[in-house]
NULO-392999 format. One line per 8 residues: number of its first residue (from 0); their letters; for each residue x negated, y negated, z of N, C-alpha, C, CB. Coordinates in Angstrom, 2 decimals, padded with zeros to 5 digits. Atoms other than C-alpha are relative to their C-alpha. Glycine has a CB too. Example, Ala and Ser with C-alpha at 12.3 -4.5 7.8 and 13.67 -1.06 7.14 Angstrom:
2
0	as	-000.89 001.19 000.00 -012.30 004.50 007.80 -000.90 -001.20 000.00 000.99 -000.03 001.25 ~ 000.82 001.19 -000.06 -013.67 001.06 007.14 000.77 -001.09 000.73 -000.41 -000.46 -001.42 $
//
This chain:
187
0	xxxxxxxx	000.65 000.59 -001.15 -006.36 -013.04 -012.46 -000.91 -001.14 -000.43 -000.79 001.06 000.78 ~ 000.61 001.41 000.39 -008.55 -015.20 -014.67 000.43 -001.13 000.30 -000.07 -000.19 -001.12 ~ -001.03 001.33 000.24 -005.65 -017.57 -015.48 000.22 -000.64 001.86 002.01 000.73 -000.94 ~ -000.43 000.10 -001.06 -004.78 -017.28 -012.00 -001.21 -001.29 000.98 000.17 001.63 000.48 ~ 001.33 000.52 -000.87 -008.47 -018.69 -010.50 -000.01 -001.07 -001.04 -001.61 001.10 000.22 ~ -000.12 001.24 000.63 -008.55 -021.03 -013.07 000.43 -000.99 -000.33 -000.04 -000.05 -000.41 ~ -001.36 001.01 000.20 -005.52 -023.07 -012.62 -000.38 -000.45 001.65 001.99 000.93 -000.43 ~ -000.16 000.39 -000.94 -006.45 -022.55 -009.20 -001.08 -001.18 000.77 000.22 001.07 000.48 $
8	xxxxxxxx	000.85 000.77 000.11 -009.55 -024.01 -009.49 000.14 -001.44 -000.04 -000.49 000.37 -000.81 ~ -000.60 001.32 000.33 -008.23 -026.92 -011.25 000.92 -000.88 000.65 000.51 000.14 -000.94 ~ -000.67 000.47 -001.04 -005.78 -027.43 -008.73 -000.73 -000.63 001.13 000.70 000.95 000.41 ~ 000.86 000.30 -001.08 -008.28 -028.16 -005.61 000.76 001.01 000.89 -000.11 -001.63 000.51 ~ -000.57 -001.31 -001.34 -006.77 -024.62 -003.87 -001.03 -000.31 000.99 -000.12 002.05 -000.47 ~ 001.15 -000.13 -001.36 -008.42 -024.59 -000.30 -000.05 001.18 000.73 000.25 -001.02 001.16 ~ 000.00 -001.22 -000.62 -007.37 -020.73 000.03 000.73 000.30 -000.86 000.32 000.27 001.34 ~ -000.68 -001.04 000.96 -006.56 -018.20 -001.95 000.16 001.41 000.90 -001.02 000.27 -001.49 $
16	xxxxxxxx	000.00 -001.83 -000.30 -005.29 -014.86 -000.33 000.57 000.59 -000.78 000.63 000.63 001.19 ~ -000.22 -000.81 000.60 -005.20 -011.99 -001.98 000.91 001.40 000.69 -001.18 000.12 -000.45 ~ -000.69 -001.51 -000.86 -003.19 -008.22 -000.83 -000.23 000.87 -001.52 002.28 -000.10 000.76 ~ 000.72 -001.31 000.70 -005.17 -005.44 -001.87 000.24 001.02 000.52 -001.36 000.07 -000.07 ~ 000.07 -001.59 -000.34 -005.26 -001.85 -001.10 -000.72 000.43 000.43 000.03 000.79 -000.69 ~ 000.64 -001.16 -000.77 -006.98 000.38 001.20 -000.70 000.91 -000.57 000.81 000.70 000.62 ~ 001.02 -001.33 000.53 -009.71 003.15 -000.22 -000.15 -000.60 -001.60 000.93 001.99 000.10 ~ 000.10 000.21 001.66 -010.00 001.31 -004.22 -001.27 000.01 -000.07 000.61 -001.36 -000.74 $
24	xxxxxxxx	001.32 000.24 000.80 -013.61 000.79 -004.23 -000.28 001.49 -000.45 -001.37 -000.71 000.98 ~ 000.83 -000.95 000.97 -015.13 002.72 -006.76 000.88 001.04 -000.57 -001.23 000.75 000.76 ~ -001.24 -000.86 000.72 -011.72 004.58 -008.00 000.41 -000.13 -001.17 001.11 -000.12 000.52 ~ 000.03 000.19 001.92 -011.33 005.52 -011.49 001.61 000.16 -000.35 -001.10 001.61 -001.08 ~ -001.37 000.38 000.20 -006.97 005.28 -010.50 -000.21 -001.49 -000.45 000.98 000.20 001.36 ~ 000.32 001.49 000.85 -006.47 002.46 -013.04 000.45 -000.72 000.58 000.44 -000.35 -001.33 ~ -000.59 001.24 -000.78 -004.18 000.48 -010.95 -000.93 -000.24 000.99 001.43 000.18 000.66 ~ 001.30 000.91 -000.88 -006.74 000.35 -008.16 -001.37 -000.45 -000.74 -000.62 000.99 001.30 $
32	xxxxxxxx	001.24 000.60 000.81 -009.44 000.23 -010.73 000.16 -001.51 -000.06 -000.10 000.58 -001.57 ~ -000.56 001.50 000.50 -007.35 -003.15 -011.82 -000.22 -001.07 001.06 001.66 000.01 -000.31 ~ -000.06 000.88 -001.25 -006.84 -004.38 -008.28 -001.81 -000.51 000.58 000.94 001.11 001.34 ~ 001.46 -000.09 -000.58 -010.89 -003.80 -007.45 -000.53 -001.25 -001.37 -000.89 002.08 -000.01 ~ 000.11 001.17 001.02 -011.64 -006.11 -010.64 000.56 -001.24 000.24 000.55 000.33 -001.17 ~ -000.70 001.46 -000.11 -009.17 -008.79 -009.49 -000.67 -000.59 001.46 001.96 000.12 000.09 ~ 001.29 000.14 -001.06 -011.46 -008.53 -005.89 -001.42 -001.06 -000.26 -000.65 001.56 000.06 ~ 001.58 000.72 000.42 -014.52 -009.09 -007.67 000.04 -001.25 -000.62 -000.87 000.84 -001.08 $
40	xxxxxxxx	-000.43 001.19 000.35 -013.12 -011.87 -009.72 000.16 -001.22 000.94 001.06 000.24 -000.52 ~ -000.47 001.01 -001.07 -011.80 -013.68 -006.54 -001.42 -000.60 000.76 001.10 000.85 001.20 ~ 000.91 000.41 -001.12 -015.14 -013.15 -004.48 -001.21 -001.01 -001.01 -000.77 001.65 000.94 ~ 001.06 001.06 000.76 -017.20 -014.67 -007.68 000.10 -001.08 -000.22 -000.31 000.17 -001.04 ~ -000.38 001.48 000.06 -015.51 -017.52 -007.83 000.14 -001.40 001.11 001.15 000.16 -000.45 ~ 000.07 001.43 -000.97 -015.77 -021.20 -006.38 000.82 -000.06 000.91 000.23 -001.27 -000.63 ~ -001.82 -000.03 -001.08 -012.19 -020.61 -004.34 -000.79 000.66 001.18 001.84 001.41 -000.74 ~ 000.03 -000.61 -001.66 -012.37 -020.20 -000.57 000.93 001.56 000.00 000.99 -001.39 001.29 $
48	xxxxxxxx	-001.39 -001.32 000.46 -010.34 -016.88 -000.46 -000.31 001.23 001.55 -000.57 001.25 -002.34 ~ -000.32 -001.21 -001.30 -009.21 -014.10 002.27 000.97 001.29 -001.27 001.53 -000.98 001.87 ~ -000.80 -001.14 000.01 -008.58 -010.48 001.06 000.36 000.79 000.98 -000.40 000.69 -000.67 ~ -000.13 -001.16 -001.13 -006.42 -008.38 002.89 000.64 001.33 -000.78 001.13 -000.54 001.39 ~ -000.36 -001.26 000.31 -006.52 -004.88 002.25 001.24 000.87 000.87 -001.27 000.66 000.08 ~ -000.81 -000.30 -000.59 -003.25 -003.12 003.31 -000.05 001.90 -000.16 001.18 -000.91 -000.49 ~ -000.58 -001.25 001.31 -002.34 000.82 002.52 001.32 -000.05 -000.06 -000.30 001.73 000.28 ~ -001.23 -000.14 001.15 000.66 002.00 000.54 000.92 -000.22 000.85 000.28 001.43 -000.87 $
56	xxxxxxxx	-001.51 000.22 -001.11 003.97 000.65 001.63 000.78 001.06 000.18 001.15 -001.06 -000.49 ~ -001.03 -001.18 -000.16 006.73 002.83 002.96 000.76 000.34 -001.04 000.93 -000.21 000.98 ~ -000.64 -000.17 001.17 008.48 002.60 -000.55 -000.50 000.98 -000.46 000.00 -000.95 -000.83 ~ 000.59 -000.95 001.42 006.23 004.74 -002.38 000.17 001.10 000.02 -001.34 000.08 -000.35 ~ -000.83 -001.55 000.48 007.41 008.12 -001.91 000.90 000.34 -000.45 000.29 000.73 000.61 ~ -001.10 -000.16 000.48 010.56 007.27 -002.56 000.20 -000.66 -001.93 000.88 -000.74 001.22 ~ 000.03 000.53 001.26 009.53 005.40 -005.56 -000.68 001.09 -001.08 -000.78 -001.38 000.08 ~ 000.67 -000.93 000.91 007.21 008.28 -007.13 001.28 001.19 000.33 -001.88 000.45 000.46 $
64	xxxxxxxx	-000.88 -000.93 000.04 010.32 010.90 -005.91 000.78 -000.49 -001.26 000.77 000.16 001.34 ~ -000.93 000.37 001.18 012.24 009.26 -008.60 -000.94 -000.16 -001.33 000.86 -001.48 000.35 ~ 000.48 000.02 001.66 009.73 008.57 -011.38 -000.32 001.78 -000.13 -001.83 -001.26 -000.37 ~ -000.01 -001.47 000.57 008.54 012.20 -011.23 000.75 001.26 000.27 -001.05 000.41 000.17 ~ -000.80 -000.75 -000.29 011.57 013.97 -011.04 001.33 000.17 -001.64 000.48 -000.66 001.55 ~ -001.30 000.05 000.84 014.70 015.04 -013.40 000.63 001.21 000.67 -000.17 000.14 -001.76 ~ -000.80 -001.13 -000.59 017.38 016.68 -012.03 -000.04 000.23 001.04 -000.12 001.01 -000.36 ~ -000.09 -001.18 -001.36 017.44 019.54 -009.58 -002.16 000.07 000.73 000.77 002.38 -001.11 $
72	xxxxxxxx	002.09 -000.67 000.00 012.92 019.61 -010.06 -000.52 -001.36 -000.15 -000.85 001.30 -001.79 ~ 000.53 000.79 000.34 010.51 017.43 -009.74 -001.38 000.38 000.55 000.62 -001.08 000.26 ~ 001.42 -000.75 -000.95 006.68 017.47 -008.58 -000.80 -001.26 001.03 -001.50 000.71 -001.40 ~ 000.36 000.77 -001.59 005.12 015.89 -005.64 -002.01 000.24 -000.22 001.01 001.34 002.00 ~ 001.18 -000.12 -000.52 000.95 015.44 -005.37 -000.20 000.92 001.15 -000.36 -001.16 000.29 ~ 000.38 -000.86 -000.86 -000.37 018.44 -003.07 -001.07 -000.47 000.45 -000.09 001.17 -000.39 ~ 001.41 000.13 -000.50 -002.39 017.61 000.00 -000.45 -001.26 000.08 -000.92 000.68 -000.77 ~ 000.42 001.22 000.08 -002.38 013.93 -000.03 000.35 -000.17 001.08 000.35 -000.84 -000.92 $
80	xxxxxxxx	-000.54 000.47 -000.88 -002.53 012.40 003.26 -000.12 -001.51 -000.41 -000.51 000.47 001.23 ~ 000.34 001.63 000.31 -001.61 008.52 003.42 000.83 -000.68 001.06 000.49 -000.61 -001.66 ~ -000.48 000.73 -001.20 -000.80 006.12 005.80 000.86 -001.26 -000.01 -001.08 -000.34 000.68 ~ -000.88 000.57 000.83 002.33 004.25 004.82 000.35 -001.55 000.89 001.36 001.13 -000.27 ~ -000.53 001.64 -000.38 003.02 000.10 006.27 000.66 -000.07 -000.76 -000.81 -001.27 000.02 ~ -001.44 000.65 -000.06 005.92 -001.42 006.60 -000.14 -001.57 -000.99 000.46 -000.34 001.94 ~ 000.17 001.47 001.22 006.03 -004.71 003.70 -000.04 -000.50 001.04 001.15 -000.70 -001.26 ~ -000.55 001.05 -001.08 007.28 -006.99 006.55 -001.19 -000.05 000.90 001.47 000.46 000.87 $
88	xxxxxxxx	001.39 000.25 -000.73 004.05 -006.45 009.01 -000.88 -000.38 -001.02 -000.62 001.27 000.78 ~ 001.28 000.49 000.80 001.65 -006.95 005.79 000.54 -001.28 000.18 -000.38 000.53 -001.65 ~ -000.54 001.42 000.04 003.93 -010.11 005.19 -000.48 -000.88 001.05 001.46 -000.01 000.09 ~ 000.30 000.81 -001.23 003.51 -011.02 008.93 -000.92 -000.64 -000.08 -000.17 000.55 001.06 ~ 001.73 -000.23 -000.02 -000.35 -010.48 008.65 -000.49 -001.11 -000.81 -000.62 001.55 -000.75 ~ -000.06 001.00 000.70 -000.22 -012.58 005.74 -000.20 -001.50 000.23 000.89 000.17 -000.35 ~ -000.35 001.06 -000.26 001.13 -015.28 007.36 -001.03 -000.61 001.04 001.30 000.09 000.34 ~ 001.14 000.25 -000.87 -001.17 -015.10 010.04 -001.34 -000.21 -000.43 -000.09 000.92 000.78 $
96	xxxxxxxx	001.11 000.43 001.02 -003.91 -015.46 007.59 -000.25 -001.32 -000.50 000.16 000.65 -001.11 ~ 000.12 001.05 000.82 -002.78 -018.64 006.15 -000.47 -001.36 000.49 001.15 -000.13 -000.53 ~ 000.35 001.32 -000.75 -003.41 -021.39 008.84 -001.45 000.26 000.42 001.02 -000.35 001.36 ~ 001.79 -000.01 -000.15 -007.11 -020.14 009.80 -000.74 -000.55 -001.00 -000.67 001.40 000.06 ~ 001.30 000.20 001.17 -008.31 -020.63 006.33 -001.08 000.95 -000.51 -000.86 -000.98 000.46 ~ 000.67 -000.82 001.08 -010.55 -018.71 004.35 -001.03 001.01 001.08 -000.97 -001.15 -001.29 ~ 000.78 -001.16 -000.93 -011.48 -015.26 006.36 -001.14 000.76 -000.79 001.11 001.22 000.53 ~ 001.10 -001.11 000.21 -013.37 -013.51 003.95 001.03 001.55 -000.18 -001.25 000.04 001.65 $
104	xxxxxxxx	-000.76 -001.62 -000.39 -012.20 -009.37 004.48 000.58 -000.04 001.53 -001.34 001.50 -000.05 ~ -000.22 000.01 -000.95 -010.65 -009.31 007.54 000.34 001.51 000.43 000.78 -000.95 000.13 ~ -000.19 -001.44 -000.47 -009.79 -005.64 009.52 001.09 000.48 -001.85 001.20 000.06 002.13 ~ -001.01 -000.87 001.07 -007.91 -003.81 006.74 001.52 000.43 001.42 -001.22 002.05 -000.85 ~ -001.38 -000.23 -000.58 -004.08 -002.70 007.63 000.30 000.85 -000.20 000.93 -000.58 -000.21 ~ -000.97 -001.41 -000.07 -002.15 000.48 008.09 000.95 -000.28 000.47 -000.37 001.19 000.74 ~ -001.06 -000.74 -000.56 000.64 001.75 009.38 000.06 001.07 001.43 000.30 000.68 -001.09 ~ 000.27 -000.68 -001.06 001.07 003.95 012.78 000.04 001.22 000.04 000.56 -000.30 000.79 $
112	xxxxxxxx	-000.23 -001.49 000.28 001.27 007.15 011.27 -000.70 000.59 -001.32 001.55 000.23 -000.13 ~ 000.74 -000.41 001.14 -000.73 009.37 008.82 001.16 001.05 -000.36 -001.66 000.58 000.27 ~ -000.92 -001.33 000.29 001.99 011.63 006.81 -000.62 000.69 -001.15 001.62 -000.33 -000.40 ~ 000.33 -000.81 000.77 001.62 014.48 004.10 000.79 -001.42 -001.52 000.74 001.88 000.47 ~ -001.46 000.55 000.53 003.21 012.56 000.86 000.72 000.54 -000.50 000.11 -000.82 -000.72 ~ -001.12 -001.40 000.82 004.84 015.47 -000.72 001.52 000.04 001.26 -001.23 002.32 000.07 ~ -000.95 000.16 -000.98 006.62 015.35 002.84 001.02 -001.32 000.19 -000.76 000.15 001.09 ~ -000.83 001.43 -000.47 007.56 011.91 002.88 000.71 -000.35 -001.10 -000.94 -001.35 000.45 $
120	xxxxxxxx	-000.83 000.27 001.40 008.58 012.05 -001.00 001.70 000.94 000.26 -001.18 000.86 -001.65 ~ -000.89 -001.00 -000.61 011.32 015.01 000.48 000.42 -000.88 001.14 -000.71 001.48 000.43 ~ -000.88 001.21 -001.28 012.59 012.46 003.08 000.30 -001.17 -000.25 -000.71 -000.39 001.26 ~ -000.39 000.91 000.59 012.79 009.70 001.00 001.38 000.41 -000.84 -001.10 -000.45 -000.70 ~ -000.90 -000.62 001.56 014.92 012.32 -001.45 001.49 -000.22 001.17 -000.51 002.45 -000.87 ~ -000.73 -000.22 -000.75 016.81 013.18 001.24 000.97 -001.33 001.00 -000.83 000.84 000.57 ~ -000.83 001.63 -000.77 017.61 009.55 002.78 000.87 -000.76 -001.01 -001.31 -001.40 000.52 ~ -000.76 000.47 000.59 018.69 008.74 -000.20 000.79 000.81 -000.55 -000.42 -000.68 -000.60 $
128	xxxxxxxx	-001.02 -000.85 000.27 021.32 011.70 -000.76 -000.62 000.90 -000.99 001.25 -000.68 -000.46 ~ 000.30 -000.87 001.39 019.42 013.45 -003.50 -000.29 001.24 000.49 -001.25 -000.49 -000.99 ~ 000.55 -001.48 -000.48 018.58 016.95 -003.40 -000.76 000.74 -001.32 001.45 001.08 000.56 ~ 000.64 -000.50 001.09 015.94 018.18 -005.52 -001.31 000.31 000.59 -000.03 -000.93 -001.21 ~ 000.62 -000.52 -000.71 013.14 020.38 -004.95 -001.30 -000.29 -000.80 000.46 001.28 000.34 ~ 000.77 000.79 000.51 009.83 019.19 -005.12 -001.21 000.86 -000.27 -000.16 -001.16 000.80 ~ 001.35 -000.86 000.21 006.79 021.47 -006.98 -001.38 -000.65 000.48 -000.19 000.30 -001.59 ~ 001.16 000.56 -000.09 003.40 020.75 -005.24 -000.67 000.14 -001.09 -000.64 000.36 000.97 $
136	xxxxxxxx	001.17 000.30 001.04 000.49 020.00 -008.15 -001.19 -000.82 000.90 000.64 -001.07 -001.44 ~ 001.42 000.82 -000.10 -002.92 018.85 -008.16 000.20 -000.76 -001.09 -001.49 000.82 -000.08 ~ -000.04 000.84 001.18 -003.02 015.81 -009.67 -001.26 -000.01 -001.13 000.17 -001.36 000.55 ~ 000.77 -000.38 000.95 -004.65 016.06 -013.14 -001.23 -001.11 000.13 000.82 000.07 -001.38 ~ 001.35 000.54 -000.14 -008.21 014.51 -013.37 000.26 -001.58 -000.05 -001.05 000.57 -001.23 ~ -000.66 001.01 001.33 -006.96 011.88 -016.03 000.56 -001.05 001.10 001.52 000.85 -001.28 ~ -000.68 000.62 -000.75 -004.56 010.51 -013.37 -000.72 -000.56 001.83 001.19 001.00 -000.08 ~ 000.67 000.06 -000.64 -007.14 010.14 -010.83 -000.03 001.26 001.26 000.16 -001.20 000.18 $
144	xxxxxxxx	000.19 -001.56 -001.14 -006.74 014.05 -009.10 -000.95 -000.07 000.80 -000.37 001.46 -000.65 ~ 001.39 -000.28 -000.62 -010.24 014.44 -008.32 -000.64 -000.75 000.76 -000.84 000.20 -000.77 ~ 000.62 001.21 -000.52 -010.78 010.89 -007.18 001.25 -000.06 001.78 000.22 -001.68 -001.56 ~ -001.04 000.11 -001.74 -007.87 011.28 -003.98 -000.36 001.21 000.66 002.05 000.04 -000.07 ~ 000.43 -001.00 -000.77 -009.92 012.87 -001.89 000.69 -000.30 001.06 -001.36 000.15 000.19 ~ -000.14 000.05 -001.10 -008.87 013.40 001.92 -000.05 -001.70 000.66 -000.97 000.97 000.40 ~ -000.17 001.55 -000.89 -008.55 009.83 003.40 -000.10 -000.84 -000.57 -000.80 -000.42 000.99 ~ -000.09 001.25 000.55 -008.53 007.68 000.47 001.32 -000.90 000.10 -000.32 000.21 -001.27 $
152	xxxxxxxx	-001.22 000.74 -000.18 -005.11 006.45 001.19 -000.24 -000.24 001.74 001.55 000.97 -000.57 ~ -000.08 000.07 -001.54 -005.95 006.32 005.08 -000.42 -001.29 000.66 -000.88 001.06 000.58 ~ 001.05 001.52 -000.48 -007.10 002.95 007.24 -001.38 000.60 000.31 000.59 -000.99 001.69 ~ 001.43 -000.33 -000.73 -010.69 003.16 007.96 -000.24 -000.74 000.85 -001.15 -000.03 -000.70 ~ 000.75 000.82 -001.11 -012.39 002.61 011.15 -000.07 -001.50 000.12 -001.29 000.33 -000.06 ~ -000.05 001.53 -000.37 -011.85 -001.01 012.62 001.27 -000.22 -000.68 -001.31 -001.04 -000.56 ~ -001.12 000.47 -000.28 -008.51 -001.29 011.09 000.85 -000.49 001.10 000.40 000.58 -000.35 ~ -001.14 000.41 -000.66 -005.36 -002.77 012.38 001.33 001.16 -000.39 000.28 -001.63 -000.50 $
160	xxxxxxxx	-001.36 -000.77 -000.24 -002.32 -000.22 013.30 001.09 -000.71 000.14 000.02 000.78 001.12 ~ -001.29 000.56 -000.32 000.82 -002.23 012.99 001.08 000.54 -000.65 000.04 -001.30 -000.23 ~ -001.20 000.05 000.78 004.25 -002.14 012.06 000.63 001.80 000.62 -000.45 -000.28 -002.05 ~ -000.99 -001.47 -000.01 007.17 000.63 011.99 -000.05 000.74 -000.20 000.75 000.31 -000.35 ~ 000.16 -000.99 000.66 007.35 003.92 011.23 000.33 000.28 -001.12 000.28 000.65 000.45 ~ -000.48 -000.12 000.77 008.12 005.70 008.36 001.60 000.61 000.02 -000.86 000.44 -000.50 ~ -001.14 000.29 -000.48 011.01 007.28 010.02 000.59 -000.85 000.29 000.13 000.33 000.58 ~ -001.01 000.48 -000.05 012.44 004.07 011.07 000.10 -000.22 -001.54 000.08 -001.06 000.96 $
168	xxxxxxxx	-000.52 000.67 001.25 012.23 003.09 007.31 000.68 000.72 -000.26 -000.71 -000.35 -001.06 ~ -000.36 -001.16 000.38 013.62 006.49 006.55 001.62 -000.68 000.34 -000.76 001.46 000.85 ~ -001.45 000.07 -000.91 016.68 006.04 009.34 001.09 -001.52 -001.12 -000.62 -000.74 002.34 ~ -000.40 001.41 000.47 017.07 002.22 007.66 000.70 000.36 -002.00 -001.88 -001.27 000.16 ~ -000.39 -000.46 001.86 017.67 003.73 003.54 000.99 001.14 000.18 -001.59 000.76 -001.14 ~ -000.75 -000.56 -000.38 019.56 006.06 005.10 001.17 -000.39 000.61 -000.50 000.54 000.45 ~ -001.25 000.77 -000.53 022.20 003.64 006.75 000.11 -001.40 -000.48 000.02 -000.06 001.52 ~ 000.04 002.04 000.45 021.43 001.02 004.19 000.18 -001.48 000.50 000.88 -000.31 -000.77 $
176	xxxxxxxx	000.13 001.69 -000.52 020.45 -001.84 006.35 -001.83 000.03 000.04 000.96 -000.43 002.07 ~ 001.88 000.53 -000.31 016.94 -003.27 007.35 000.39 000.24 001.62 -000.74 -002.29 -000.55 ~ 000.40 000.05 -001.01 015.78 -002.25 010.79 -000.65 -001.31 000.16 -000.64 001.02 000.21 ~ 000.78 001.48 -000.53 014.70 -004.84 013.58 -001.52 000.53 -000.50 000.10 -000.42 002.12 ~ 001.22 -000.42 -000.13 011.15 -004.94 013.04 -000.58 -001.07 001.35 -000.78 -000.09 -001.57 ~ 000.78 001.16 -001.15 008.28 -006.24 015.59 -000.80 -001.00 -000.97 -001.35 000.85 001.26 ~ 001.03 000.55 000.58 006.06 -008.65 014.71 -001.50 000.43 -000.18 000.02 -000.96 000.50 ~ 001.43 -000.46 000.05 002.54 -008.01 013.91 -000.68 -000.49 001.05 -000.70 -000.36 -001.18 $
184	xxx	000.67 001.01 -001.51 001.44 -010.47 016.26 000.15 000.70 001.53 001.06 -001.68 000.22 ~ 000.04 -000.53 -001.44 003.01 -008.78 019.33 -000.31 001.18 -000.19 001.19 -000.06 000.85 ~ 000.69 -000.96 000.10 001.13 -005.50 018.26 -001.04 000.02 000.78 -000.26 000.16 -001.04 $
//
């Protein structure tokens, strides 16, 4: 992100947006640790800049069903709720960001639904033909367990609710196409 502000600098950028994540402040998960550092970087610097905080896209259950799995077994986080957006509405949101010019934080973004993810990792398995059964765990400390408390994956108050479900994404990996989506705008 240095390199990044510093080229951009040099350039005469007149906006920099960023897409961040939902619940990172003060999280000792290294990837949001990483992302909360590339924040602070952005807001210290001379650049006009808009972060928008989103939460986790609809991919990610299906993406952690496959890294922590082999075979017939695999294990699933117990007890995590999270509130999954659609890429394509952040994208929208995005876009709608870019002609105002430099917002600052603007509402944070979700999705229209809060699911379990152990549930949604089992419907991802399942959309995509697999069949394998998924052991709940507490995630170990190390990996940030202790730090995903109850609503750190969730929008907070004054968010924005847009975009599709996770069922339609579900229905859509399941009949390998892309659903219509709406726009964010007509939300």
């Amino acid at each position: 992100m240095k390199r990044l502000l510093t080229a951009a600098e040099r350039a005469g950028v007149r906006h920099l947006l960023y897409v961040s994540i939902v619940g990172i402040d003060d999280h000792p998960f290294p990837y949001y640790h990483a992302k909360m550092a590339c924040e602070r970087l952005l807001r210290a610097s001379d650049l006009p800049w808009t972060i928008l905080r989103a939460t986790q896209f609809h991919g990610l259950p299906g993406r952690l069903a496959d890294r922590l799995g082999v075979g017939p077994i695999g294990i699933a986080p117990a007890g995590v709720p999270f509130q999954p957006v659609d890429p394509e509405t952040v994208a929208d949101h995005v876009a709608a960001l870019v002609d105002p010019g430099p917002s600052g934080r603007p509402p944070d973004l979700g999705g229209p639904e809060v699911l379990d993810l152990r549930n949604a990792m089992r419907r991802s398995l399942r959309a995509a033909g697999h069949r394998r059964w998924l052991v709940p765990i507490r995630l170990p400390a190390r990996l940030g367990g202790e730090a995903f408390r109850p609503g750190d994956l969730l929008l907070p108050p004054g968010g924005v609710v847009a975009g599709r479900t996770f069922e339609d994404h579900i229905d859509a990996e399941r009949h390998g196409r892309r659903p219509a989506t709406r726009s964010a705008r007509d939300e």
